[in-house]
C-alpha positions as CSV (number, residue, x, y, z in Angstrom):
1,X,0.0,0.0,0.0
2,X,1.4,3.0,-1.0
3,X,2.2,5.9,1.6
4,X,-0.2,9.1,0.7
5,X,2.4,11.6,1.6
6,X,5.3,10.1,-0.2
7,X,5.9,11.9,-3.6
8,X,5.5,10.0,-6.6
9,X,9.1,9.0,-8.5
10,X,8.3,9.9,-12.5
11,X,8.5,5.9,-14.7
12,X,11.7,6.5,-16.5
13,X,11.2,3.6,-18.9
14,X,7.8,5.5,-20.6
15,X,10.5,8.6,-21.8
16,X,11.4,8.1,-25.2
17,X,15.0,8.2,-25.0
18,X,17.0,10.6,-27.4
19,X,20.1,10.2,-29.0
20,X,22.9,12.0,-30.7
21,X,21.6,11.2,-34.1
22,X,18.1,12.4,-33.5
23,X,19.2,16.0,-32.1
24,X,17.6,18.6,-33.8
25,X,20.5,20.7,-36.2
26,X,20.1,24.2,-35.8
27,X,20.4,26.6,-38.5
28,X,24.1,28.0,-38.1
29,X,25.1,24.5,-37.8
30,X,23.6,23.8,-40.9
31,X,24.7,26.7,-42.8
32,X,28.9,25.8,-41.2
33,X,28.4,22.1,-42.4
34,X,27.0,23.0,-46.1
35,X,30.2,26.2,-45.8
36,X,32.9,23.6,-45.2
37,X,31.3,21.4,-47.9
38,X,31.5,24.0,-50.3
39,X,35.4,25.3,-49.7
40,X,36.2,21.4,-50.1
41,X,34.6,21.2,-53.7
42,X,36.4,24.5,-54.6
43,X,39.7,23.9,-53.3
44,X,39.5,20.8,-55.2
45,X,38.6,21.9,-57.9
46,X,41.7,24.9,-57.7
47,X,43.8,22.0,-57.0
48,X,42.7,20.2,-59.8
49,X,42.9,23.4,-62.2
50,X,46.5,23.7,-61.3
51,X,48.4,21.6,-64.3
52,X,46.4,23.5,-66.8
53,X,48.1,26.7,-67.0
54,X,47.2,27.5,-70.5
55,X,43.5,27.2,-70.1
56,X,43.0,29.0,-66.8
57,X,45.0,31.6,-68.5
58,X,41.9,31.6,-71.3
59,X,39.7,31.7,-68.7
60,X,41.2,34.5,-67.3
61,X,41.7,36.4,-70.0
62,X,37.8,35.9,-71.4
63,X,36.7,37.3,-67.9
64,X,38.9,40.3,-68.1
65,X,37.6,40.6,-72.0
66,X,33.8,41.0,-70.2
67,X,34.7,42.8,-68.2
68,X,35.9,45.6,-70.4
69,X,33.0,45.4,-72.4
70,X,30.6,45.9,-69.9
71,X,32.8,48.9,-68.2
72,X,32.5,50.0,-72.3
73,X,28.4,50.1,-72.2
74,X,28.2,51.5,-68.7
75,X,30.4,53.7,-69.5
76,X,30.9,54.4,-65.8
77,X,32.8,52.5,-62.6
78,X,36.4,54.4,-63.5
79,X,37.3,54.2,-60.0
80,X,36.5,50.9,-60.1
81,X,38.9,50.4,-63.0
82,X,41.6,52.1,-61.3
83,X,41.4,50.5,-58.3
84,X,42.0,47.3,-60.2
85,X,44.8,48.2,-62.2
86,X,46.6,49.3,-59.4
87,X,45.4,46.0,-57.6
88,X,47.3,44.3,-60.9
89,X,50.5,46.2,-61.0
90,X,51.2,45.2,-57.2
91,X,50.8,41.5,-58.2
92,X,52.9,41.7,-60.9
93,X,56.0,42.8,-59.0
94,X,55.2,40.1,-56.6
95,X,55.2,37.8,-59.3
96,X,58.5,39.6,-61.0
97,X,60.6,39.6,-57.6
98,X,62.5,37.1,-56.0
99,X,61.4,34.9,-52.9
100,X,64.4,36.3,-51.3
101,X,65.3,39.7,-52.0
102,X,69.2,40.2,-52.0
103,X,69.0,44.0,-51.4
104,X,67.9,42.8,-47.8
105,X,69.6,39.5,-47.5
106,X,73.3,38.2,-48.2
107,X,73.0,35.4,-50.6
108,X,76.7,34.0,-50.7
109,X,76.4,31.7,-48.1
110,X,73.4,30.4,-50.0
111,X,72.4,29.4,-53.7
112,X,72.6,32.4,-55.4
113,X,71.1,32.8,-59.1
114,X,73.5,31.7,-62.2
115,X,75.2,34.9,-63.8
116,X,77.4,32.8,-66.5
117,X,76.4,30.2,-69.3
118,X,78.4,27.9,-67.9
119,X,76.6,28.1,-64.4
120,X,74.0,25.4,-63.5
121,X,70.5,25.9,-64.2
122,X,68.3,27.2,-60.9
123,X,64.8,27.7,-61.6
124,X,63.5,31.4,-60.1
125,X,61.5,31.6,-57.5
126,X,58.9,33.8,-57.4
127,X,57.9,35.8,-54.2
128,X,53.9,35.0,-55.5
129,X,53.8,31.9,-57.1
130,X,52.3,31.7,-60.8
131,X,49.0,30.3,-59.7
132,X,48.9,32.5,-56.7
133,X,49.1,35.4,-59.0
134,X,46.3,33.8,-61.3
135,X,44.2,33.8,-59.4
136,X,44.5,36.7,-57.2
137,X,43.8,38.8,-60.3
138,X,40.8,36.1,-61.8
139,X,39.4,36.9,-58.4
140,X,40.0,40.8,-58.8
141,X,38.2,40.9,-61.7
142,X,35.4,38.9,-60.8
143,X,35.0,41.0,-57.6
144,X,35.4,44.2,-59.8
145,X,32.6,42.6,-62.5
146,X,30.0,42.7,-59.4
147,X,31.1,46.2,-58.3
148,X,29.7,47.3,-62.0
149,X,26.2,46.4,-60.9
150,X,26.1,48.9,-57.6
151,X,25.7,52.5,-58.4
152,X,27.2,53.4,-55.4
153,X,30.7,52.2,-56.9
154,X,30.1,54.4,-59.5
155,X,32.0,57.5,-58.3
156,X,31.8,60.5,-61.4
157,X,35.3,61.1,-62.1
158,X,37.1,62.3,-65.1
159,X,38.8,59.3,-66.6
160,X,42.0,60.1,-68.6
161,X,43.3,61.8,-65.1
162,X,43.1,58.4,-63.8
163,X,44.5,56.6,-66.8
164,X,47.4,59.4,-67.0
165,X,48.0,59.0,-63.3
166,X,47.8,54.8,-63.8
167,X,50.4,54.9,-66.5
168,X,53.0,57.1,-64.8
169,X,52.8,54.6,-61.9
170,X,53.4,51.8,-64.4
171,X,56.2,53.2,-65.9
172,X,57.8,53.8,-62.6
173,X,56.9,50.7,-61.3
174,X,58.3,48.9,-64.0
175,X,61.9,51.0,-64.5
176,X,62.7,50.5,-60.4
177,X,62.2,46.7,-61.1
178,X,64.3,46.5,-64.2
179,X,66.9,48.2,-62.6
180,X,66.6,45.8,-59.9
181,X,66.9,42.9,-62.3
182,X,70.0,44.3,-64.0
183,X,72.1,45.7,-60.7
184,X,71.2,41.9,-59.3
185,X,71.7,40.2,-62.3
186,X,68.5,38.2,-62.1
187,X,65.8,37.6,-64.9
188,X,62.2,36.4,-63.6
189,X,61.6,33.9,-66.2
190,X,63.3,30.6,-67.8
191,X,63.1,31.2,-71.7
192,X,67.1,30.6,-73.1
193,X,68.1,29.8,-69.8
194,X,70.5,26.6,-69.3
195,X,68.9,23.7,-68.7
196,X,69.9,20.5,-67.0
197,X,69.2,16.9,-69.0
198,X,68.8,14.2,-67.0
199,X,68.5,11.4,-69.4
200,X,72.4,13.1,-71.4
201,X,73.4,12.8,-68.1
202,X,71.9,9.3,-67.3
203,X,73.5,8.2,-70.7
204,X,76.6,9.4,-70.7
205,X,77.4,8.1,-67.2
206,X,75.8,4.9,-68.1
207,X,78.2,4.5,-71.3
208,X,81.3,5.7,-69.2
209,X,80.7,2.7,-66.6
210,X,80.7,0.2,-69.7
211,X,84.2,-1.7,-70.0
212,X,86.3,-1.1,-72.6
213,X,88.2,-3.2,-74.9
């Protein structure tokens, strides 16, 4: 007989017992999960894109070809423009300058780059990779494509200032970096450059080691 003031103890095995599995998801976590899914399938995708420099050079180039022509119709977004090019010209002296830069470091206790014919071949490192540099400036001008659809980006401005002003940069740009290439005697790409072969090499050892009569 059960005592009337003693307080009833709730039957644990009528609760339906919940699991890990069946815990609601909420939104955020949702939208994280389906986030990290995403950068997967584009990194891997990148990282499949990688061998194929001539066609994600296409690619490039087609974007920045739509990208003109739309500027051309609008006829507006110069900032916009400006912004970009100068957004271009400081990749390209990343992708024109050394890894190490021998104004600021000694390199003769290290490899240093060939200066004679004779030297052995020593590929350049760049201080932004080519694919770094790709796409960087795809993603600049895809970035700069959306700006063209937001009139607040569209700042009145009188153009050929800009374009003067861009071009001086330029050619300033470009003359401190060519007289950094010739007073370090460096050259940022491999065209006519020495190269080693490994199956000469391979063959000619291999013949030496074979006994003579």
């Amino acid at each position: 007989m059960m005592d009337p003031g003693a307080t009833p103890t709730p039957n644990t095995d009528a609760l339906p017992s919940v699991t890990p599995s069946q815990e609601v998801e909420t939104p955020a976590a949702t939208v994280q999960r389906w986030g990290f899914v995403f950068s997967q399938r584009y990194q891997h995708l990148l990282d499949k894109s990688t061998p194929f420099l001539l066609y994600r050079w296409i690619a490039f180039f087609a974007i920045a070809f739509i990208y003109a022509i739309r500027v051309f119709f609008v006829q507006g977004f110069y900032v916009v423009s400006y912004a970009l090019g100068i957004y271009i010209l400081n990749l390209l002296i990343g992708f024109l300058s050394p890894q190490v830069d021998p104004e600021f470091q000694d390199l003769s206790d290290g490899p240093t780059l060939p200066s004679r014919s004779s030297d052995e071949f020593r590929p350049f490192v760049r201080r932004l990779p080519e694919f770094k540099f790709w796409y960087s400036i795809t993603k600049a001008f895809c970035i700069a494509f959306v700006m063209t659809f937001f009139t607040i980006f569209d700042v009145p401005v009188f153009w050929p200032i800009l374009l003067f002003y861009w071009v001086i940069l330029f050619a300033l740009t470009m003359k401190k970096q060519i007289l950094h290439m010739v007073k370090y005697k460096y050259v940022p790409f491999s065209f006519g450059k020495q190269r080693y072969n490994g199956k000469r090499a391979s063959s000619t050892e291999s013949t030496s080691l074979l006994p003579r009569d």
